[in-house]
TIMI-2910 file (N, C-alpha, C, CB; in pm, 1 decimal, decimal comma, always signed):
<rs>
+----------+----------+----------+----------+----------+----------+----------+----------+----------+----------+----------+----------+------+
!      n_x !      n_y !      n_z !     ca_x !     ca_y !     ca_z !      c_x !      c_y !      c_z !     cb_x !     cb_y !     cb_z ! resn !
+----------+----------+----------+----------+----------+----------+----------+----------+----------+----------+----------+----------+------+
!  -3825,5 !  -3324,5 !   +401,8 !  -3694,0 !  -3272,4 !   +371,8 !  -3699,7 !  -3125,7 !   +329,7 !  -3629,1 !  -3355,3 !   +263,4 !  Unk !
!  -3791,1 !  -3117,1 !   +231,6 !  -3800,9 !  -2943,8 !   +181,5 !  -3838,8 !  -2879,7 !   +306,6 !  -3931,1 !  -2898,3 !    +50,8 !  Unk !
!  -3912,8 !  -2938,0 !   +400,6 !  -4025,1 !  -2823,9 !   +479,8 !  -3870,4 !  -2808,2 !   +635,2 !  -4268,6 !  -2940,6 !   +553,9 !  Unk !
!  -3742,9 !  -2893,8 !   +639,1 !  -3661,7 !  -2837,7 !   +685,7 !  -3575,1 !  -2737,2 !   +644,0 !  -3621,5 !  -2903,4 !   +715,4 !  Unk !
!  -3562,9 !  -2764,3 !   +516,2 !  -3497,1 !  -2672,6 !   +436,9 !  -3495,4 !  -2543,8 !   +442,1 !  -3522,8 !  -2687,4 !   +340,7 !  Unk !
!  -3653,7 !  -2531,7 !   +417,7 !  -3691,4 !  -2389,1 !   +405,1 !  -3721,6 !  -2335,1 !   +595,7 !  -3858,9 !  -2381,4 !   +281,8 !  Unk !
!  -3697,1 !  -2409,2 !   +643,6 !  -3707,1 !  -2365,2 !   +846,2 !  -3573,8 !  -2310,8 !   +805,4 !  -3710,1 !  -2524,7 !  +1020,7 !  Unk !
!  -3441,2 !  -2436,2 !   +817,4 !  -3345,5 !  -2331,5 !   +797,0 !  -3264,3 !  -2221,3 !   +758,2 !  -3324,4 !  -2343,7 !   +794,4 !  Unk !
!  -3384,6 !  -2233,6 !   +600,5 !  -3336,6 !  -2130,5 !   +527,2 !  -3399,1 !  -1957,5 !   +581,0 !  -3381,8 !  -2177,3 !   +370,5 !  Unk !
!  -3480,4 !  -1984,9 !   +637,0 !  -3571,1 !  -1916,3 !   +740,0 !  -3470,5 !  -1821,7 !   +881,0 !  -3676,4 !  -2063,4 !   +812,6 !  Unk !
!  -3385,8 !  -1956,2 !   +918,8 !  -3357,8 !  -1906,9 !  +1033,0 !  -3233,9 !  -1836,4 !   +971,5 !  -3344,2 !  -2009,6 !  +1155,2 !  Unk !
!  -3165,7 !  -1823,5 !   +877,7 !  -3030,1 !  -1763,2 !   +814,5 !  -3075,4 !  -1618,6 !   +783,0 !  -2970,7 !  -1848,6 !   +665,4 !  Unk !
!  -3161,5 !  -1645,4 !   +740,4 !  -3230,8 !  -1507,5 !   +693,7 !  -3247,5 !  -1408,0 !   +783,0 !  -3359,9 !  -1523,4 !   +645,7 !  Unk !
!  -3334,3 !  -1458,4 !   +886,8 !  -3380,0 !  -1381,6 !   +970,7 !  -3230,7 !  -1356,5 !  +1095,7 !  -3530,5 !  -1457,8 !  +1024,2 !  Unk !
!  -3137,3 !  -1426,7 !  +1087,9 !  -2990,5 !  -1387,1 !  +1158,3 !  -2895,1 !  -1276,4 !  +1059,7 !  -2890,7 !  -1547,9 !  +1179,0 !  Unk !
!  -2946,9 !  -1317,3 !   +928,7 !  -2860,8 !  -1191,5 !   +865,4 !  -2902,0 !  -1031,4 !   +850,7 !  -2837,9 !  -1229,1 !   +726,9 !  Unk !
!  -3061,4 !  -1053,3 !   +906,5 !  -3126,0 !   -968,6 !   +921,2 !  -3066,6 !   -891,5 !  +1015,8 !  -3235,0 !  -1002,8 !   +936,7 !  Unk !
!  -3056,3 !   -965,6 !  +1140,7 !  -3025,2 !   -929,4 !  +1274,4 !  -2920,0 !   -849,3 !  +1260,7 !  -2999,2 !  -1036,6 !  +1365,4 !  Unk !
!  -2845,6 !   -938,4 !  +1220,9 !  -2708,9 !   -879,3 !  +1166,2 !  -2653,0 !   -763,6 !  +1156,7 !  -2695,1 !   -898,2 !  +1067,4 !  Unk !
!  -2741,5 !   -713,0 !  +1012,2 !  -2711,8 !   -587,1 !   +956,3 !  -2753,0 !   -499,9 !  +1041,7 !  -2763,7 !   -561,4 !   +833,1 !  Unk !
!  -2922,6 !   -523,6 !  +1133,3 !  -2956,5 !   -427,9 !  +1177,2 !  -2869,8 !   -377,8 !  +1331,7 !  -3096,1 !   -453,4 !  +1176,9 !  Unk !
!  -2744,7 !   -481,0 !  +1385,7 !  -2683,9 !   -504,9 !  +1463,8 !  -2515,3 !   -399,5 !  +1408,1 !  -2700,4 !   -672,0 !  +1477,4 !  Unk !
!  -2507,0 !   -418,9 !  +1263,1 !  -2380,3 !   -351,5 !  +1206,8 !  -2427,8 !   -225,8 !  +1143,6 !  -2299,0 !   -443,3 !  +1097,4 !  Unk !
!  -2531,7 !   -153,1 !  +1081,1 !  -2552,7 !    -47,0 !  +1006,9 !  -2663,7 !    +21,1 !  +1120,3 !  -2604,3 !    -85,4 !   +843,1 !  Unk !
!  -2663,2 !   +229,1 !  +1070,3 !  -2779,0 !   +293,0 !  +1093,2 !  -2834,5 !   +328,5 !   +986,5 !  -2770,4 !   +389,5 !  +1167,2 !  Unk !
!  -2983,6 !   +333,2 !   +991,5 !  -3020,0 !   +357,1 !   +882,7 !  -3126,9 !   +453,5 !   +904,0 !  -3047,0 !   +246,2 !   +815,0 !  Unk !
!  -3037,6 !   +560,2 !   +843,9 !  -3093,4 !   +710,9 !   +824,3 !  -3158,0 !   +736,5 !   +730,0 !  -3010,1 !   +806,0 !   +815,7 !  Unk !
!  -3303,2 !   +772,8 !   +742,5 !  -3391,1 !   +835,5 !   +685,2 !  -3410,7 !   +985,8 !   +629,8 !  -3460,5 !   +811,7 !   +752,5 !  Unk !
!  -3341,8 !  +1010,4 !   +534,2 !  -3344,4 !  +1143,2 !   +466,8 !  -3392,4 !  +1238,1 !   +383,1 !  -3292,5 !  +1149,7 !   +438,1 !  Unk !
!  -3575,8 !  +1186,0 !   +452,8 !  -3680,9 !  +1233,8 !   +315,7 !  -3689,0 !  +1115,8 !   +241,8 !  -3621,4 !  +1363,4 !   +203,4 !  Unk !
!  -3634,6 !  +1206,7 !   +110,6 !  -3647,3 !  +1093,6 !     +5,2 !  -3570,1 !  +1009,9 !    -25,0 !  -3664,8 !  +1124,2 !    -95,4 !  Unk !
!  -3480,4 !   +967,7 !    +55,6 !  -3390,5 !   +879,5 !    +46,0 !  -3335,9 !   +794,4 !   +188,4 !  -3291,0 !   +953,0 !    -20,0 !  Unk !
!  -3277,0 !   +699,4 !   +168,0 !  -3230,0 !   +595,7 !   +264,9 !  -3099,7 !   +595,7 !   +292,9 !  -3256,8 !   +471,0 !   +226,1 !  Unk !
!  -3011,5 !   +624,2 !   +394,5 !  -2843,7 !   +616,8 !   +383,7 !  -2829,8 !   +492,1 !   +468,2 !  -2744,4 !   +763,6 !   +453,1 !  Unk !
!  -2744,7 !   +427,1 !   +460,6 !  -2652,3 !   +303,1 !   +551,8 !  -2526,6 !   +371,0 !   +583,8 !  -2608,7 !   +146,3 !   +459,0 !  Unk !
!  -2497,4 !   +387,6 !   +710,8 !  -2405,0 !   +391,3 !   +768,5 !  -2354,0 !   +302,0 !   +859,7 !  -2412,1 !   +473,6 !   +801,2 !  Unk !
!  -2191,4 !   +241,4 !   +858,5 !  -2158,7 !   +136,5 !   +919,8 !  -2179,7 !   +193,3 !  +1086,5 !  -2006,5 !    +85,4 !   +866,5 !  Unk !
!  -2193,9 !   +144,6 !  +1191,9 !  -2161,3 !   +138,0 !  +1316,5 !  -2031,7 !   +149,6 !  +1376,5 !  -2202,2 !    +45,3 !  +1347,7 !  Unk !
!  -1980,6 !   +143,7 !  +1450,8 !  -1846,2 !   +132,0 !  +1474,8 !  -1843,3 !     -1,5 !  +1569,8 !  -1783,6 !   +271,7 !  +1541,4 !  Unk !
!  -1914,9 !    -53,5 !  +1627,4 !  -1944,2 !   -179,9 !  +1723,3 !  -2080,4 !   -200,9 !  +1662,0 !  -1944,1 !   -153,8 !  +1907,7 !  Unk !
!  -2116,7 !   -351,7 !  +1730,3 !  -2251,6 !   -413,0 !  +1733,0 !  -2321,2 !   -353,7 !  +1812,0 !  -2261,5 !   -540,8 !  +1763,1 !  Unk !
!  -2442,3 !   -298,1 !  +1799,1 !  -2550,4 !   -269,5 !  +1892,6 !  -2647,9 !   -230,9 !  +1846,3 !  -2530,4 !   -191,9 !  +1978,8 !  Unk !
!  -2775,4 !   -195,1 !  +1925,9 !  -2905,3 !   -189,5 !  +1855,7 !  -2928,0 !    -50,6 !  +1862,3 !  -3023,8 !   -275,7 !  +1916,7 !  Unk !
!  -2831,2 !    -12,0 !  +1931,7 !  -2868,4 !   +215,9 !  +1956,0 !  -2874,4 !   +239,9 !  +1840,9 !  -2730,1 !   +358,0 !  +2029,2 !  Unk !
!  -2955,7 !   +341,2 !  +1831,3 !  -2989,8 !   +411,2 !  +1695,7 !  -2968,3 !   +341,3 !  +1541,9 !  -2902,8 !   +536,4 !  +1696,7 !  Unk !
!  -3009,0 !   +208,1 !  +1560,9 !  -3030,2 !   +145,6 !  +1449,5 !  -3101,5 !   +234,4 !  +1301,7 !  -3115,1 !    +34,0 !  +1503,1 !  Unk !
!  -3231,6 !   +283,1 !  +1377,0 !  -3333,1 !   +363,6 !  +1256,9 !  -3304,4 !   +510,2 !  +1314,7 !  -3536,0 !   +316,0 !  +1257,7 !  Unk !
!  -3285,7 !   +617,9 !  +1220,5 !  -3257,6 !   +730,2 !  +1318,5 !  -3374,6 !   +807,2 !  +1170,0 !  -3037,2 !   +794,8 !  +1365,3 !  Unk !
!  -3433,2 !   +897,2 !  +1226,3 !  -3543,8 !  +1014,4 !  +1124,9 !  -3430,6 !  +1133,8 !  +1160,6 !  -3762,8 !  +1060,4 !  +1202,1 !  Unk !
!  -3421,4 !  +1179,5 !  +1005,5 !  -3295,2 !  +1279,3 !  +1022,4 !  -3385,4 !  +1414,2 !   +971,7 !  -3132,1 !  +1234,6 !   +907,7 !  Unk !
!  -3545,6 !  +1375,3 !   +875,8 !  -3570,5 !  +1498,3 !   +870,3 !  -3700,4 !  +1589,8 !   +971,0 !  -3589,5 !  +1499,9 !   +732,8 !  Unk !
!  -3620,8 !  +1694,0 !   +981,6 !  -3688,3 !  +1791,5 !  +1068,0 !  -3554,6 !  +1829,8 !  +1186,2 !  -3846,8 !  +1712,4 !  +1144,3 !  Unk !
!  -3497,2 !  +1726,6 !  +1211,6 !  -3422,6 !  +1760,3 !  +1334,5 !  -3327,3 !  +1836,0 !  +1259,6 !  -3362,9 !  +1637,7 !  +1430,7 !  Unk !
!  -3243,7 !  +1949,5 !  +1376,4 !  -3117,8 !  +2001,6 !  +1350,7 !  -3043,1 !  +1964,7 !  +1345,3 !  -3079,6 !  +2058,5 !  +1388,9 !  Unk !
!  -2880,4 !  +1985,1 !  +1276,6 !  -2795,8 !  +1939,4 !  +1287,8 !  -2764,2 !  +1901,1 !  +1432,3 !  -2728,9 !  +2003,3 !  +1226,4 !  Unk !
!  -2754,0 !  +2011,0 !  +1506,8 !  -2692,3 !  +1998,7 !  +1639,7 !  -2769,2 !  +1887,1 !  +1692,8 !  -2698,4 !  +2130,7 !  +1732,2 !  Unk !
!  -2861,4 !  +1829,7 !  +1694,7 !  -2921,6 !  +1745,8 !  +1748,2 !  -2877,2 !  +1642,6 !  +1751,4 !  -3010,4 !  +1739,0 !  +1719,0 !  Unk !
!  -2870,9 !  +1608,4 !  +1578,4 !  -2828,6 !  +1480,0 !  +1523,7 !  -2628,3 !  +1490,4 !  +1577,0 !  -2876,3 !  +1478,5 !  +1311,5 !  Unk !
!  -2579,9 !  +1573,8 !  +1569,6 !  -2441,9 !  +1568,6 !  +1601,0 !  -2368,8 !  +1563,8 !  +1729,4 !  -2400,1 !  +1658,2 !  +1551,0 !  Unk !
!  -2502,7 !  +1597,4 !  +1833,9 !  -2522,7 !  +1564,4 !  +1977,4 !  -2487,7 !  +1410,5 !  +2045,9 !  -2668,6 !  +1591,7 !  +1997,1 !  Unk !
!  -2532,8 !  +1313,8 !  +1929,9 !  -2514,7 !  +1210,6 !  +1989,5 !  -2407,1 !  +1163,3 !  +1926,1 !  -2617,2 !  +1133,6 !  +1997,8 !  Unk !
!  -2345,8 !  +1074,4 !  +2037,7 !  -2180,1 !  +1031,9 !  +2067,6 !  -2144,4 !   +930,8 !  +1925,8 !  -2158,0 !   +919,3 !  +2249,9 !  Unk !
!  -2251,5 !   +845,3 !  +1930,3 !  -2249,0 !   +721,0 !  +1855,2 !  -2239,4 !   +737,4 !  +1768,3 !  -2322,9 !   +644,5 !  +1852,4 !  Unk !
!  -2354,1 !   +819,6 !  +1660,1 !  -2375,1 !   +842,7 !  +1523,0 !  -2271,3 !   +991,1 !  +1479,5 !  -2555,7 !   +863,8 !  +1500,7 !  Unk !
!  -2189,1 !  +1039,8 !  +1542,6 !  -2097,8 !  +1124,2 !  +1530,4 !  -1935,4 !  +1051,9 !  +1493,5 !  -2110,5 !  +1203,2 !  +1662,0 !  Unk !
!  -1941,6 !   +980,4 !  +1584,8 !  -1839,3 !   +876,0 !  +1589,9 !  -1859,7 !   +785,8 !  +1423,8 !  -1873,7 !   +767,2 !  +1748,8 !  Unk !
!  -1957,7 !   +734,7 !  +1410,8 !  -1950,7 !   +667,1 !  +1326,4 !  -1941,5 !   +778,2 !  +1144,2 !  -2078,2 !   +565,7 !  +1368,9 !  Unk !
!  -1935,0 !   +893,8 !  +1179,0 !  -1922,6 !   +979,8 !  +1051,8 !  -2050,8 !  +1024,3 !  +1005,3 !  -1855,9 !   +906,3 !   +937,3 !  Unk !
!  -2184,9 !  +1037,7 !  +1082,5 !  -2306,4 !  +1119,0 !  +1027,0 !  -2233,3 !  +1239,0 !   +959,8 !  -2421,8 !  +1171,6 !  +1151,4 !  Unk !
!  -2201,0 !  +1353,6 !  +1024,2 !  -2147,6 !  +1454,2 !   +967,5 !  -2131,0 !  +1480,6 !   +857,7 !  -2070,6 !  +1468,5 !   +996,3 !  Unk !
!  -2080,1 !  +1360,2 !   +765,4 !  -1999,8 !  +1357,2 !   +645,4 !  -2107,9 !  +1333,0 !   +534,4 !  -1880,7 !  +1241,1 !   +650,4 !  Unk !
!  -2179,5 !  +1282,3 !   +562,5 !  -2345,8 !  +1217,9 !   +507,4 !  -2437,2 !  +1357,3 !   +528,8 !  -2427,7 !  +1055,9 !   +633,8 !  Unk !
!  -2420,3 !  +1470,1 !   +657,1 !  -2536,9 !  +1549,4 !   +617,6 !  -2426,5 !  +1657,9 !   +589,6 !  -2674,8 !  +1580,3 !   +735,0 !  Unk !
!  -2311,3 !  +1690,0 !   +526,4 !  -2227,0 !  +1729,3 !   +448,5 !  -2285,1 !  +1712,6 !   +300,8 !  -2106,3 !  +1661,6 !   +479,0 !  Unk !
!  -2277,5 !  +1588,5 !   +310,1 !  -2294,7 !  +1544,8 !   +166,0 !  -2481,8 !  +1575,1 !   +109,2 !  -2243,1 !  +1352,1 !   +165,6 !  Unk !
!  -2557,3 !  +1561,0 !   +179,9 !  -2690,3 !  +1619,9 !   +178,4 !  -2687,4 !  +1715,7 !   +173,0 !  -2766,3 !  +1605,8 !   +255,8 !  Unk !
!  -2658,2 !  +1863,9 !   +184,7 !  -2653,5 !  +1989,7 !   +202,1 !  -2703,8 !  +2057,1 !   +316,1 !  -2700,3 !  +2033,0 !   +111,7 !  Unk !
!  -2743,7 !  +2001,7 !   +452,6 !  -2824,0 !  +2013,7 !   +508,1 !  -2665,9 !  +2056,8 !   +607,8 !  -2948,3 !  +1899,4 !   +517,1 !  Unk !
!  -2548,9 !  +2109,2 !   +577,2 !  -2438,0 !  +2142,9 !   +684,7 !  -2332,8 !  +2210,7 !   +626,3 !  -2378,0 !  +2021,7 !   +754,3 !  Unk !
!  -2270,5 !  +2338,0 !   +610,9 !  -2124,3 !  +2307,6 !   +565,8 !  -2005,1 !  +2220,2 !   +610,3 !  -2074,8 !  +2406,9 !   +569,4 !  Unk !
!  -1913,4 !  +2199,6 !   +539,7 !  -1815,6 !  +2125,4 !   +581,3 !  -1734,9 !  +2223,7 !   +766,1 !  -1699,8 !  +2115,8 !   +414,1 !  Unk !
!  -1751,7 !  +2358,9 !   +709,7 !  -1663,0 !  +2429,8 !   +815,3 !  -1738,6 !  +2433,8 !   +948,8 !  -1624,6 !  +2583,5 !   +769,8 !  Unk !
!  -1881,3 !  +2429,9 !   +943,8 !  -1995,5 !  +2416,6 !  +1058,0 !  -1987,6 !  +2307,3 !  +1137,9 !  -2131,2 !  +2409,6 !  +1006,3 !  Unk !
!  -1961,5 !  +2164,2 !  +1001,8 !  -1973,5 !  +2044,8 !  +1096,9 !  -1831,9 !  +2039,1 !  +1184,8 !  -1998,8 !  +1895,4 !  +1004,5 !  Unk !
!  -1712,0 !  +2043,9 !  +1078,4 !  -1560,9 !  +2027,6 !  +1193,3 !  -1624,2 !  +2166,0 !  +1325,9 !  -1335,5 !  +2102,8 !  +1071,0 !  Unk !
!  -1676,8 !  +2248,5 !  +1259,8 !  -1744,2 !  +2348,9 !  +1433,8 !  -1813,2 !  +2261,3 !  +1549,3 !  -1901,6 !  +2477,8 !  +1395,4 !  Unk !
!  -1884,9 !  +2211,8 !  +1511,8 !  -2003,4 !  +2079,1 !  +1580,6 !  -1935,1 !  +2005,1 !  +1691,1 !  -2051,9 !  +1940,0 !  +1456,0 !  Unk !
!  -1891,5 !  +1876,2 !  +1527,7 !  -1789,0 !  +1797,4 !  +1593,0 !  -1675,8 !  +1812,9 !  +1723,4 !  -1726,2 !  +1779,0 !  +1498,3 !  Unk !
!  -1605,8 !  +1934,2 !  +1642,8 !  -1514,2 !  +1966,1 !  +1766,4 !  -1556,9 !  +2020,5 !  +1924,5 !  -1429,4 !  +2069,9 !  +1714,2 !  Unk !
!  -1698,6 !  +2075,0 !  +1906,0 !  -1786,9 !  +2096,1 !  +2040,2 !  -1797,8 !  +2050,3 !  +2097,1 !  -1874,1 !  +2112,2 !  +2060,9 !  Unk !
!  -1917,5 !  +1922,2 !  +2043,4 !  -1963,3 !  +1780,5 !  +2084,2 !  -1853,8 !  +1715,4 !  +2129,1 !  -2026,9 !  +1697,2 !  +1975,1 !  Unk !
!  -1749,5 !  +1676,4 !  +2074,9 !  -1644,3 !  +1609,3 !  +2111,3 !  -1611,1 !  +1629,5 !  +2241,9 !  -1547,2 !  +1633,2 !  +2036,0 !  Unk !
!  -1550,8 !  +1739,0 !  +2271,3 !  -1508,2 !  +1753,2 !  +2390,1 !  -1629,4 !  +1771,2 !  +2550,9 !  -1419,2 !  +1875,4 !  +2356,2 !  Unk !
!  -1736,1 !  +1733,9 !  +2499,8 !  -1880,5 !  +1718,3 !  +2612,2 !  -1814,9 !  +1565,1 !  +2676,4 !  -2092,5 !  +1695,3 !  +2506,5 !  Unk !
!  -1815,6 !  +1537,7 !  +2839,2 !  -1786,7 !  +1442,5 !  +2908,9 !  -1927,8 !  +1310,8 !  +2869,1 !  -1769,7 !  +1510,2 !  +3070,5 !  Unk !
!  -2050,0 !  +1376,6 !  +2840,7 !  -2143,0 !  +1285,3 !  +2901,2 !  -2170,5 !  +1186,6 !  +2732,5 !  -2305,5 !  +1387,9 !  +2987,8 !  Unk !
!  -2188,0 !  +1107,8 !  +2757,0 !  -2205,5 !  +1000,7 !  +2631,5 !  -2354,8 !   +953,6 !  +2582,5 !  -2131,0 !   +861,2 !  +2675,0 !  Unk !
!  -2427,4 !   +988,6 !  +2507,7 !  -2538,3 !   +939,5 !  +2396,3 !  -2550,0 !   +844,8 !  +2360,8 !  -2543,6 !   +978,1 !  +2294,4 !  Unk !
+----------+----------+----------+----------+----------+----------+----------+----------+----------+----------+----------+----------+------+
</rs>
């Protein structure tokens, strides 16, 4: 009885795992860890390494722009607020999708 228990308790775990890593990105910022929600389920850029790259890099892609990076490397110091609405509004209007 226990040794099902703990299978199922096993398999919950490892689905809520899935889960999160299915609903959040999780940006690496040095010394610190951010969660950002997704805007849909998917596995794109689940883990993203934010240090070393440029802004423009990171603001290049469709997904993690969409979902509000910007506002997070705002809040890091690593952007002004007036640079990123610059970015954003660039990126935005590019046809091809990340």
């Amino acid at each position: 009885m226990w040794k099902t228990i703990k299978i199922y308790t096993l398999i919950i775990l490892t689905a809520l795992a899935g889960y999160f890593m299915l609903s959040y990105h999780t940006l690496y910022m040095g010394s610190n860890v951010e969660f950002l929600k997704k805007k849909r389920l998917t596995s794109n850029y689940s883990f993203v390494w934010v240090v070393g790259k440029r802004v423009e890099d990171i603001l290049v892609i469709d997904t993690l722009r969409e979902a509000g990076i910007g506002d997070i490397l705002v809040k890091a110091g690593q952007v002004s607020k007036q640079e990123k609405d610059i970015l954003e509004k660039k990126f935005s209007s590019d046809p091809i999708y990340y």
